[in-house]
C-alpha positions in Angstrom: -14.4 6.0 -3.5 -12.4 7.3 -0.4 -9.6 5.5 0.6 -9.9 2.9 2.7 -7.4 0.9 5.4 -5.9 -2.3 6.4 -5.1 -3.0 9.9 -1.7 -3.8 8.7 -1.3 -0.2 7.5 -1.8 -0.2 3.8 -4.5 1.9 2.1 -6.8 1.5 -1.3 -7.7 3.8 -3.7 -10.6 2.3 -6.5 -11.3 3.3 -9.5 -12.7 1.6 -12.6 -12.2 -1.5 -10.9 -8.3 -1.1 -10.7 -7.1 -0.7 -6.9 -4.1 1.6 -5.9 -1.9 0.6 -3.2 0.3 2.2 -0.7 1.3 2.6 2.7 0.1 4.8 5.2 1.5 8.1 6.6 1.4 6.6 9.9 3.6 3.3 8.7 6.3 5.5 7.1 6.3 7.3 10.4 7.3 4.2 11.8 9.9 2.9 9.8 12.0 6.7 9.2 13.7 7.5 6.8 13.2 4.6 3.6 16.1 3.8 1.6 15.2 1.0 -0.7 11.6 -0.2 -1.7 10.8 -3.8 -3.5 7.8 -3.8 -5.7 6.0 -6.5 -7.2 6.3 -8.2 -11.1 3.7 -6.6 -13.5 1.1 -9.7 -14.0 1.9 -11.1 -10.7 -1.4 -12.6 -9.0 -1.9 -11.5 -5.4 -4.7 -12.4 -3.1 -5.7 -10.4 0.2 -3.0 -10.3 3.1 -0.4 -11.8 0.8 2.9 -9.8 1.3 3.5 -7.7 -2.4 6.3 -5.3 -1.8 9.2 -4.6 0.7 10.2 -1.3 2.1 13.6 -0.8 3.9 14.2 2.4 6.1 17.4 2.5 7.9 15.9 1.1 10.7 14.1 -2.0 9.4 12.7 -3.6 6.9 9.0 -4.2 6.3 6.7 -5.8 4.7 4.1 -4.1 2.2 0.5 -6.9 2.3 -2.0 -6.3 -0.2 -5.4 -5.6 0.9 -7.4 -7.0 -2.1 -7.0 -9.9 -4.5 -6.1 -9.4 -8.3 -3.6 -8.7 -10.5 -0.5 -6.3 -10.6 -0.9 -4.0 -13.6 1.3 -1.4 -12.7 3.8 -0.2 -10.3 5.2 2.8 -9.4 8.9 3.2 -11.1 9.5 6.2 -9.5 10.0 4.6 -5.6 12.6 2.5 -7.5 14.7 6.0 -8.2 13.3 7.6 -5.1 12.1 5.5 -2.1 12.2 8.8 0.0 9.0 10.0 -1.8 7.5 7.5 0.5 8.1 9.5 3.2 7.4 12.8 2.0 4.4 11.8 0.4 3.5 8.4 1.3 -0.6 8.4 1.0 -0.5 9.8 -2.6 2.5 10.1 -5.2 4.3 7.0 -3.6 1.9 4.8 -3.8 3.5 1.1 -4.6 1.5 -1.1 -7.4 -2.0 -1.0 -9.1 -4.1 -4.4 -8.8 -7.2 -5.2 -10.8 -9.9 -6.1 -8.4 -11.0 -9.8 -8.8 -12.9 -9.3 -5.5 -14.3 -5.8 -4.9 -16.4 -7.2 -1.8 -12.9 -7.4 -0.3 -13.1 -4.0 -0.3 -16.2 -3.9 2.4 -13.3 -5.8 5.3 -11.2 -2.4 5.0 -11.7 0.3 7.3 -12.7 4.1 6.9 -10.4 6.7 7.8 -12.4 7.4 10.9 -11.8 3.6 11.9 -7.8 4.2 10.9 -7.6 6.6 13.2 -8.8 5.1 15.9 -6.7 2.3 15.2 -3.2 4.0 15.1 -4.1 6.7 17.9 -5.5 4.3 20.4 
């Protein structure tokens, strides 16, 4: 599956029923240059739009919603030791946590990149 978008600028990876999660280029864009980056517990049970992690830039601090509903199996250690990786490489190696999908229809509410991009350029 591609990845697909949230209108609050996360996107979603699938596979094997285990979603990955991250923020966008366009949303680390936005916040400059990130300096800290709070993920969620392991186990911890999200549903769709619930705020999961926190990213701080030196300009703000933001919010990081999941798109889907699940559980967290995994997070990504290495934003704890480097939350810059976010922005050099925010829609692949920085992604933030891994959920296990207990609602892949979810999925079908997110938008293509097509749609994303249409979104953030106007």
């Amino acid at each position: 599956m591609s990845a697909r978008y949230s209108k609050d600028h996360e996107w979603v990876t699938v596979e094997n029923g285990i979603a990955t999660i991250g923020i966008t280029n366009h949303a680390q864009e936005q916040l400059g240059d990130v300096v800290f980056v709070e993920l969620p517990a392991i186990g911890k049970k999200v549903a769709a739009h619930d705020q999961a992690a926190v990213v701080e830039s030196v300009k703000a601090a933001s919010e990081v919603y999941v798109p889907v509903s699940g559980e967290v199996v995994e997070v990504n250690k290495e934003l704890e030791g480097d939350p810059a990786l976010v922005n050099r490489d925010a829609e692949a190696r920085a992604w933030f946590m891994k959920v296990r999908l207990s609602n892949p229809a979810e999925l079908d509410g997110l938008m293509d990149k097509t749609a994303y991009d249409r979104l953030v350029n106007g």
